[in-house]
PyMOL CGO cylinders between C-alpha atoms (Angstrom):
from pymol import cmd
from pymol.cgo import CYLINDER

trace = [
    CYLINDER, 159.36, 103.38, 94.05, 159.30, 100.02, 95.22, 0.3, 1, 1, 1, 1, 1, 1,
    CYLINDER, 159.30, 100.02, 95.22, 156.30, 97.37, 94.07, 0.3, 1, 1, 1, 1, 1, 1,
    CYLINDER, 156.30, 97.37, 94.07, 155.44, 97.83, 98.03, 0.3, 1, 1, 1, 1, 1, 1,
    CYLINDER, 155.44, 97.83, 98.03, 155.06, 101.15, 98.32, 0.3, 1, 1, 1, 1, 1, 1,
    CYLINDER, 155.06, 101.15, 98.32, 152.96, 100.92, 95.25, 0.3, 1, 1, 1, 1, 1, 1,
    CYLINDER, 152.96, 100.92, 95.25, 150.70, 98.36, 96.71, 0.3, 1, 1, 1, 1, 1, 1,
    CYLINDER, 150.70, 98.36, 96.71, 150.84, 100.64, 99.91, 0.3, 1, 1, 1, 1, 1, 1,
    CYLINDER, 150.84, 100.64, 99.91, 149.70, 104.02, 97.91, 0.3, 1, 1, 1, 1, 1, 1,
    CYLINDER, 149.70, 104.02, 97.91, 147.03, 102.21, 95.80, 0.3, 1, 1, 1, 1, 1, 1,
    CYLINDER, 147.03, 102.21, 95.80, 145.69, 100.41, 98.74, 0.3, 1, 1, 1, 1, 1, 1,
    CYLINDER, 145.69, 100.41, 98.74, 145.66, 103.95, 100.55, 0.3, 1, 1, 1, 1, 1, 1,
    CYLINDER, 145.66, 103.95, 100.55, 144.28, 105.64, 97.82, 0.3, 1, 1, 1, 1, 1, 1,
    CYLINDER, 144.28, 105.64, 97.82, 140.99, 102.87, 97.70, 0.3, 1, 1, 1, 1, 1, 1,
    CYLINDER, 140.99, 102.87, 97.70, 140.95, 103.41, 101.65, 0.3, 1, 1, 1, 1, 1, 1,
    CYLINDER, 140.95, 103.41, 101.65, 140.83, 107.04, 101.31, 0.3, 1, 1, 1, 1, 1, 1,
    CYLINDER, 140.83, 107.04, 101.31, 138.34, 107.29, 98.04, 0.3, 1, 1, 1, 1, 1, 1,
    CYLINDER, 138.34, 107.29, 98.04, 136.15, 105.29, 99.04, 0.3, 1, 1, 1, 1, 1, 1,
    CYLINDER, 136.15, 105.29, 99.04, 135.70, 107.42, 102.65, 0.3, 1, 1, 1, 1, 1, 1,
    CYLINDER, 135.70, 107.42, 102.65, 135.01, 110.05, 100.54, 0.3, 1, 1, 1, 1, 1, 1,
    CYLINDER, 135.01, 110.05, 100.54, 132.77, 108.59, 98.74, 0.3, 1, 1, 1, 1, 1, 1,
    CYLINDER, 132.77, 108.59, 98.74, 130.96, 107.02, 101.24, 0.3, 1, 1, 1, 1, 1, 1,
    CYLINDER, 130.96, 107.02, 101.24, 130.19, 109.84, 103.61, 0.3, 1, 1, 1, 1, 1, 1,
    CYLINDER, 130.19, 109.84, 103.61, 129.45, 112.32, 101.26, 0.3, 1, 1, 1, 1, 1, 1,
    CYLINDER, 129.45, 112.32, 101.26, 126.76, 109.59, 99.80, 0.3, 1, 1, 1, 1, 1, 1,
    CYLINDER, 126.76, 109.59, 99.80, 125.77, 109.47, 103.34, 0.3, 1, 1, 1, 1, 1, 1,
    CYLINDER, 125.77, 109.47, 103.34, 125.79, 113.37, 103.72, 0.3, 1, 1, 1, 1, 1, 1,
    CYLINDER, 125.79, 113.37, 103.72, 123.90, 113.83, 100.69, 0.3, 1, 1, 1, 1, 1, 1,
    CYLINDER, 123.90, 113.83, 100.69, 121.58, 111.03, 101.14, 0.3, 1, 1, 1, 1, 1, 1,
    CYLINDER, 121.58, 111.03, 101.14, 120.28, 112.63, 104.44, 0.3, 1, 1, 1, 1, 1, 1,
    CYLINDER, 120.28, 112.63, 104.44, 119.33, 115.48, 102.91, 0.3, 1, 1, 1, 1, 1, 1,
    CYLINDER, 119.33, 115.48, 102.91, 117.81, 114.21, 100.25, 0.3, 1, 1, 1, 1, 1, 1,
    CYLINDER, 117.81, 114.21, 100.25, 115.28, 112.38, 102.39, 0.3, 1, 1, 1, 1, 1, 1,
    CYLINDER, 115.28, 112.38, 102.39, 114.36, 115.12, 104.80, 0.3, 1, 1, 1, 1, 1, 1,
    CYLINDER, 114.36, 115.12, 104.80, 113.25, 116.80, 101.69, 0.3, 1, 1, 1, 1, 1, 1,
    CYLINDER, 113.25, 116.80, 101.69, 111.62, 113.55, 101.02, 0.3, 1, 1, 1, 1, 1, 1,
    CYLINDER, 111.62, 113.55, 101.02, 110.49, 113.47, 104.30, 0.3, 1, 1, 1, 1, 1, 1,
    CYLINDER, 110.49, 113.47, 104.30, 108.72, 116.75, 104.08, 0.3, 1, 1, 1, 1, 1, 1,
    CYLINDER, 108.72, 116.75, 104.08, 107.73, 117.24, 100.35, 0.3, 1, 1, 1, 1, 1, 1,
    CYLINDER, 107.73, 117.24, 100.35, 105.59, 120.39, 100.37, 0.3, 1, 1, 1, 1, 1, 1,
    CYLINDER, 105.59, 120.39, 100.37, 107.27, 121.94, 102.65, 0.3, 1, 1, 1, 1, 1, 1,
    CYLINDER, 107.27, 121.94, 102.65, 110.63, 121.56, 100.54, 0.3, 1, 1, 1, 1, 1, 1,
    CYLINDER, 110.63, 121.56, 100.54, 108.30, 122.70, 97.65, 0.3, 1, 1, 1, 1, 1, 1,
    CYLINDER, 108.30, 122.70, 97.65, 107.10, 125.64, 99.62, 0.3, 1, 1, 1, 1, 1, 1,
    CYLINDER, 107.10, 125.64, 99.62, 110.72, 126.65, 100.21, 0.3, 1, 1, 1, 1, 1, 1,
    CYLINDER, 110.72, 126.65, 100.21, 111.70, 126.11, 96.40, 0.3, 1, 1, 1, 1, 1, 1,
    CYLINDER, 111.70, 126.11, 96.40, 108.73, 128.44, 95.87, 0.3, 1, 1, 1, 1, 1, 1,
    CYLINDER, 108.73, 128.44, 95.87, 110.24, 130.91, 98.04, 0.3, 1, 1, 1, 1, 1, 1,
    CYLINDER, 110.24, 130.91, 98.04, 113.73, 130.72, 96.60, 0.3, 1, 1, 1, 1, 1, 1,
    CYLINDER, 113.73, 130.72, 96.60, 112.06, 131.62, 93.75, 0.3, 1, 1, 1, 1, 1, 1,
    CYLINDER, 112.06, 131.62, 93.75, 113.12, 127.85, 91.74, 0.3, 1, 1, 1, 1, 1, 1,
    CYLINDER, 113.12, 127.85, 91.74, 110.81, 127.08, 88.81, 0.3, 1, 1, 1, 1, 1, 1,
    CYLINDER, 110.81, 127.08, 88.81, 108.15, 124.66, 89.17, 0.3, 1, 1, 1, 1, 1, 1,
    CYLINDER, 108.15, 124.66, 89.17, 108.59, 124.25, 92.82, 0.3, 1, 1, 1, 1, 1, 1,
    CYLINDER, 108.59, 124.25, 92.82, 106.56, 121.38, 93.01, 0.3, 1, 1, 1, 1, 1, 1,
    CYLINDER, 106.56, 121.38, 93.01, 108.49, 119.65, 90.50, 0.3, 1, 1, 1, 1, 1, 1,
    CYLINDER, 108.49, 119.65, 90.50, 111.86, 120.59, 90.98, 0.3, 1, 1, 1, 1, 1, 1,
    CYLINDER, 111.86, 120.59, 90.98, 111.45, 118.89, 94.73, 0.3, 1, 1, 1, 1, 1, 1,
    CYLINDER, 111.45, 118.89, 94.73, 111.34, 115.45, 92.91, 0.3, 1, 1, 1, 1, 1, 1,
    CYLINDER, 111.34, 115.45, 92.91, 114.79, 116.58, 90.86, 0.3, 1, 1, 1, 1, 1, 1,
    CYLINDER, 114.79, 116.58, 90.86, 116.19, 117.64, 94.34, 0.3, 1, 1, 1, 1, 1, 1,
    CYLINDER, 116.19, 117.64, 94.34, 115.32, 114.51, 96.34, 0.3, 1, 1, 1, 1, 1, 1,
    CYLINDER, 115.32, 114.51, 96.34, 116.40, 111.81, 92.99, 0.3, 1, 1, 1, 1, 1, 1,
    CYLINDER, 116.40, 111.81, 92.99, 119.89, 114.15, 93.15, 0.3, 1, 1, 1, 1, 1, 1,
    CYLINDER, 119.89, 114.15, 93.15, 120.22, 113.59, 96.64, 0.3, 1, 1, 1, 1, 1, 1,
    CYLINDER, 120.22, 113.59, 96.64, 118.69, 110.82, 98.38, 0.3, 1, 1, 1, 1, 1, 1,
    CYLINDER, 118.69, 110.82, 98.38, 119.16, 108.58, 95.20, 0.3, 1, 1, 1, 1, 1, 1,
    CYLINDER, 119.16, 108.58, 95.20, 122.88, 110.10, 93.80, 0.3, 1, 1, 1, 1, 1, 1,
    CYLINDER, 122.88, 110.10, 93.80, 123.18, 110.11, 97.44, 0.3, 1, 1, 1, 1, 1, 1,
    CYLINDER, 123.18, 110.11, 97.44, 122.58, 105.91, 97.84, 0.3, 1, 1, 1, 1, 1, 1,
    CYLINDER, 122.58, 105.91, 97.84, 124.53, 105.29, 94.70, 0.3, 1, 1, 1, 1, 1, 1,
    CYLINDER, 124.53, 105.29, 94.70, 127.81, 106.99, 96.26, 0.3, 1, 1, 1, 1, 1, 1,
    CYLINDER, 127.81, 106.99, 96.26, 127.23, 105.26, 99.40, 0.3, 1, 1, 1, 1, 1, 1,
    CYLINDER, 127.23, 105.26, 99.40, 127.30, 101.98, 97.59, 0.3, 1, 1, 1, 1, 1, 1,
    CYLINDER, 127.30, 101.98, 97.59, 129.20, 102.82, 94.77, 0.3, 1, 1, 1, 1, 1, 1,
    CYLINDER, 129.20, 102.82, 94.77, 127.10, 102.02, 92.11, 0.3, 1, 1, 1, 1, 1, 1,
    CYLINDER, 127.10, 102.02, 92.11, 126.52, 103.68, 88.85, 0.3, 1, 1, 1, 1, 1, 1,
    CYLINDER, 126.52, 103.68, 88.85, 128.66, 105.95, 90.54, 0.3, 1, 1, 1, 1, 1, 1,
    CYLINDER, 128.66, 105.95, 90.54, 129.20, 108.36, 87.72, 0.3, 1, 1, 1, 1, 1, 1,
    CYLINDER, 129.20, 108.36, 87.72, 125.49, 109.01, 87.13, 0.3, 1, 1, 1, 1, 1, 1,
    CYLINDER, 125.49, 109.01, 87.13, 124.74, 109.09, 91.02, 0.3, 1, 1, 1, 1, 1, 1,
    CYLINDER, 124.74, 109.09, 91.02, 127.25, 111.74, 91.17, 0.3, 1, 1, 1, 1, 1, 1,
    CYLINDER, 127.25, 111.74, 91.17, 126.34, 113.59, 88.33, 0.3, 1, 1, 1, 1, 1, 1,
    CYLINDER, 126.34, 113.59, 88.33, 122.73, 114.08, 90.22, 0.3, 1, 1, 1, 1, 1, 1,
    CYLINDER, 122.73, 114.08, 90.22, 124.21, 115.06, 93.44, 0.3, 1, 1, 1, 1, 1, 1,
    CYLINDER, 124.21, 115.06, 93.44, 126.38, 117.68, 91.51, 0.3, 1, 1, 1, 1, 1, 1,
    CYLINDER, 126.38, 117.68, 91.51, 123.37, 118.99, 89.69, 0.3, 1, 1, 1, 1, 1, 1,
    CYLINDER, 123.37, 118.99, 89.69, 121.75, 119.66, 93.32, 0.3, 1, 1, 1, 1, 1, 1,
    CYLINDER, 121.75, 119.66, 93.32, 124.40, 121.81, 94.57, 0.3, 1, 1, 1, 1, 1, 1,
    CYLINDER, 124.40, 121.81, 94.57, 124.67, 123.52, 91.53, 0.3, 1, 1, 1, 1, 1, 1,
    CYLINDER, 124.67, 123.52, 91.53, 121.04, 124.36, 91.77, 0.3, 1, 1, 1, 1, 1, 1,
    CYLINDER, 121.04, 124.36, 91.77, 121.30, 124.89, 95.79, 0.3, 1, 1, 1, 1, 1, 1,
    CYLINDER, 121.30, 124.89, 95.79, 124.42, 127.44, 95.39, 0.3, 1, 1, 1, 1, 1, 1,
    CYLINDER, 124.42, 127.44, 95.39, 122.40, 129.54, 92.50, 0.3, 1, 1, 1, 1, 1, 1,
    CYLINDER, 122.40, 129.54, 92.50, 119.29, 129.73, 93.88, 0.3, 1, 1, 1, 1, 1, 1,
    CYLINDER, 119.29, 129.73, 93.88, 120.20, 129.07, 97.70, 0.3, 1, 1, 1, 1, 1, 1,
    CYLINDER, 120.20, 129.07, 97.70, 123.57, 130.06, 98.84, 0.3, 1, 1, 1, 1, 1, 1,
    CYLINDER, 123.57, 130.06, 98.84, 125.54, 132.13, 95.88, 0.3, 1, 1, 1, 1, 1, 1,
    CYLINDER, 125.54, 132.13, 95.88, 123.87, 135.81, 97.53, 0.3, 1, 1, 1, 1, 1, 1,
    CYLINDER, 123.87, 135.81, 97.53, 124.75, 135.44, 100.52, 0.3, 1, 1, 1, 1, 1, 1,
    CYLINDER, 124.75, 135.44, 100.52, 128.52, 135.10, 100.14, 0.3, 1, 1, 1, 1, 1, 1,
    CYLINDER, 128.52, 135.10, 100.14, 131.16, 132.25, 100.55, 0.3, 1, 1, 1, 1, 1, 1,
    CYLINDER, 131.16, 132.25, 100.55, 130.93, 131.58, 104.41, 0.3, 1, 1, 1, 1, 1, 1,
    CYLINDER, 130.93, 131.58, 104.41, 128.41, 128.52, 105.78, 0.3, 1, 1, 1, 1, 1, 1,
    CYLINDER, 128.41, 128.52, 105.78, 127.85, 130.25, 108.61, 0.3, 1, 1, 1, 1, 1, 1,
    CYLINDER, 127.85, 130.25, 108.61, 125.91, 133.52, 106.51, 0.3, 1, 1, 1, 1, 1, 1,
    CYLINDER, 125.91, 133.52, 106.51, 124.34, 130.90, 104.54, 0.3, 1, 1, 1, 1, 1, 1,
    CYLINDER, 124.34, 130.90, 104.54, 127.15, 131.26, 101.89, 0.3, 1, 1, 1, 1, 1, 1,
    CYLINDER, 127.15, 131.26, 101.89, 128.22, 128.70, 99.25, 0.3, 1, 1, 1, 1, 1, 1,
    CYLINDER, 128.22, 128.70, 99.25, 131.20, 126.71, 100.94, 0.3, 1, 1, 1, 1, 1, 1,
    CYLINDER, 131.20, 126.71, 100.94, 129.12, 124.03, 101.64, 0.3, 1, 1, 1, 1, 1, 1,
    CYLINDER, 129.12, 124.03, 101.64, 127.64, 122.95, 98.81, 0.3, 1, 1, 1, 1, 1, 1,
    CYLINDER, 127.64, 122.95, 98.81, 130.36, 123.63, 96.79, 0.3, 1, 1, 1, 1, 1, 1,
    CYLINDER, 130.36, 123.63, 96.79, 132.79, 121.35, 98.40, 0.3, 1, 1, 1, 1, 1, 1,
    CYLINDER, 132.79, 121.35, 98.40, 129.94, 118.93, 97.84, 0.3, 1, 1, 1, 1, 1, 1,
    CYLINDER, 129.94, 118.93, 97.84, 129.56, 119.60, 94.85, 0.3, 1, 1, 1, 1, 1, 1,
    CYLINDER, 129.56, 119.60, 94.85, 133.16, 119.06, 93.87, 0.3, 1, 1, 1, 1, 1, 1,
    CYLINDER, 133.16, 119.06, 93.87, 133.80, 115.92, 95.51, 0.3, 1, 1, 1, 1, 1, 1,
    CYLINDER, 133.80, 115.92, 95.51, 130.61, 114.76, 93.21, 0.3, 1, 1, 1, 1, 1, 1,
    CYLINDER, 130.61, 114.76, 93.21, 132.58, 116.00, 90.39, 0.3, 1, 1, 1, 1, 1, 1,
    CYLINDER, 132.58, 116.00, 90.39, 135.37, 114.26, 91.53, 0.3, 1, 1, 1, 1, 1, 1,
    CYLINDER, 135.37, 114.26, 91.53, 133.44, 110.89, 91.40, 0.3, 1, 1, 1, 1, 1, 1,
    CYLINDER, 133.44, 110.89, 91.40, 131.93, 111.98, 87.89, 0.3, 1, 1, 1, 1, 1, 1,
    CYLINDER, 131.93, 111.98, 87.89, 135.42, 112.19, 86.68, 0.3, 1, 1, 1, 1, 1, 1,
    CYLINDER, 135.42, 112.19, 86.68, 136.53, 109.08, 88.33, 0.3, 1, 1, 1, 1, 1, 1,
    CYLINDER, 136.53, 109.08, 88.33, 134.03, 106.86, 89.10, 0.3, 1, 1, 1, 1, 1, 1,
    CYLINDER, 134.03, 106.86, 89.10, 133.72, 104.87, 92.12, 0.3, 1, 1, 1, 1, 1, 1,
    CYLINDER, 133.72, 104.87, 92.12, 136.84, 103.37, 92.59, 0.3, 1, 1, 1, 1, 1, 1,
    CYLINDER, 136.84, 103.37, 92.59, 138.45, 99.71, 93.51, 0.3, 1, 1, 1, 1, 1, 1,
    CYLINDER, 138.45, 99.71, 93.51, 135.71, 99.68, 96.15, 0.3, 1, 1, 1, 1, 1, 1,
    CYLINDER, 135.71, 99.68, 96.15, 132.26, 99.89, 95.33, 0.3, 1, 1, 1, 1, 1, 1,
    CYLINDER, 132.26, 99.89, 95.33, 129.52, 97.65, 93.38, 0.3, 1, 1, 1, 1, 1, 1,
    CYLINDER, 129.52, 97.65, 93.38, 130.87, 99.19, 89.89, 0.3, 1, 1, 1, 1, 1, 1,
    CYLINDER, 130.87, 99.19, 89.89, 134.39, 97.85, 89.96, 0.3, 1, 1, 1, 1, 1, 1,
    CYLINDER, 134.39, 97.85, 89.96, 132.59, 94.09, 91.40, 0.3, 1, 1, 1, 1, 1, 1,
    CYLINDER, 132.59, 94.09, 91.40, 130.34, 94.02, 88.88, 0.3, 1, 1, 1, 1, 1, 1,
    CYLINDER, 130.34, 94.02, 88.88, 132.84, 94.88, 86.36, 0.3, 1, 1, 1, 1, 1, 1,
    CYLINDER, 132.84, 94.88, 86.36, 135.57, 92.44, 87.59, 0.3, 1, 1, 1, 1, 1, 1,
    CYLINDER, 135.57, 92.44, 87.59, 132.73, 89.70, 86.93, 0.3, 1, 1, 1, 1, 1, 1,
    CYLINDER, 132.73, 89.70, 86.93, 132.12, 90.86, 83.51, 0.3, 1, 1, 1, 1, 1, 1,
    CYLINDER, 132.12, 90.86, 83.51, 135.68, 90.43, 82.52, 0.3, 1, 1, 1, 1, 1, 1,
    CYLINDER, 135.68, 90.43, 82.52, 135.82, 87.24, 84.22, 0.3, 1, 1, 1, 1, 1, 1,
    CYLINDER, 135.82, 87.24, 84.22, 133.03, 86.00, 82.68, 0.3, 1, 1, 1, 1, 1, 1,
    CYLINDER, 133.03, 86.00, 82.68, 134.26, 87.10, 79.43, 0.3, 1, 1, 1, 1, 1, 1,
    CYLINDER, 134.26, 87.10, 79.43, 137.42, 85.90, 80.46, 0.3, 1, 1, 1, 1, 1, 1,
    CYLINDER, 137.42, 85.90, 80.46, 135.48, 82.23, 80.69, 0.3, 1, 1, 1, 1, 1, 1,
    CYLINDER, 135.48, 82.23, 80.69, 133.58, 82.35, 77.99, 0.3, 1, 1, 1, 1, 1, 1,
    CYLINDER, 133.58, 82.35, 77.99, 136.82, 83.42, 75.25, 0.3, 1, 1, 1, 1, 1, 1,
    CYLINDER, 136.82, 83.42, 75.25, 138.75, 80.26, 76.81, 0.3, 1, 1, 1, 1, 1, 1,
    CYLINDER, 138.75, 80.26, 76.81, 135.67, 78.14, 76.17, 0.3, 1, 1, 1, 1, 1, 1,
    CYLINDER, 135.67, 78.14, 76.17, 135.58, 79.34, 72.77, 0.3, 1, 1, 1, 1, 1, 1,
    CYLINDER, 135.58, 79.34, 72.77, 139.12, 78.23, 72.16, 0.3, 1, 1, 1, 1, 1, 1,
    CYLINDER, 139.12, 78.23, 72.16, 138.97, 74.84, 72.94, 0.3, 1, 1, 1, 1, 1, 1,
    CYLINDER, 138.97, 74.84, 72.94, 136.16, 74.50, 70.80, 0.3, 1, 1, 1, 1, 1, 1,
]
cmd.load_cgo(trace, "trace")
């Protein structure tokens, strides 16, 4: 493979990550705050799923969602953000989704489990060549960088 097509599948692969990441941030993020939007009712409903603490658990649901859901969106402790919005879905499919089959459209568990494995796919990976993570860590190296050829010359 030639150093262009490299360039060409790297750059392809940060185009196409960082969609991902993006709108399922946004996706998750929207949900998050219509349950912040709406806070006992969203605790009613947890009581009714039958999830512990109901009132509670609504605060877990809305940090895994609206704020994993931000962190994707920008990228930024990306691996923690997406650990939350994979601990939602796990929680949505077992107390939500998981009885009434696989299919959306019976309120199954397709859903959030394609949610929930992108998320994993971000805990795995992080956030990629394009988000706040990989800035903030190319200006730590620099820095470091800056500081170890100051160091030399003195």
């Amino acid at each position: 493979m030639s150093t262009t097509d490299r360039h060409s599948e790297r750059r392809a692969n940060a185009v196409t990550a960082t969609a991902l990441r993006v709108m399922t941030g946004v996706i998750l993020a929207t949900h998050g705050a219509l349950k912040l939007l709406d806070v006992d009712g969203t605790a009613h409903g947890f009581l009714q799923l039958g999830i512990p603490y109901p009132h509670y658990a609504v605060y877990l649901a809305i940090a895994g969602e609206f704020l994993g859901g931000i962190g994707l969106v920008l990228g930024l402790l990306t691996r923690i953000a997406a650990l939350g919005t994979l601990s939602s879905m796990a929680v949505a499919i077992g107390y939500a989704h998981f009885g009434h089959g696989l299919l959306a459209k019976n309120g199954g568990w397709e859903y959030p489990l394609v949610l929930g494995l992108v998320s994993l796919f971000f805990v795995t990976h992080g956030g990629g060549p394009v988000s706040l993570d990989a800035l903030f860590t190319r200006r730590r190296e620099q820095s470091s960088f800056r500081e170890r050829r100051v160091s030399s010359y003195a």
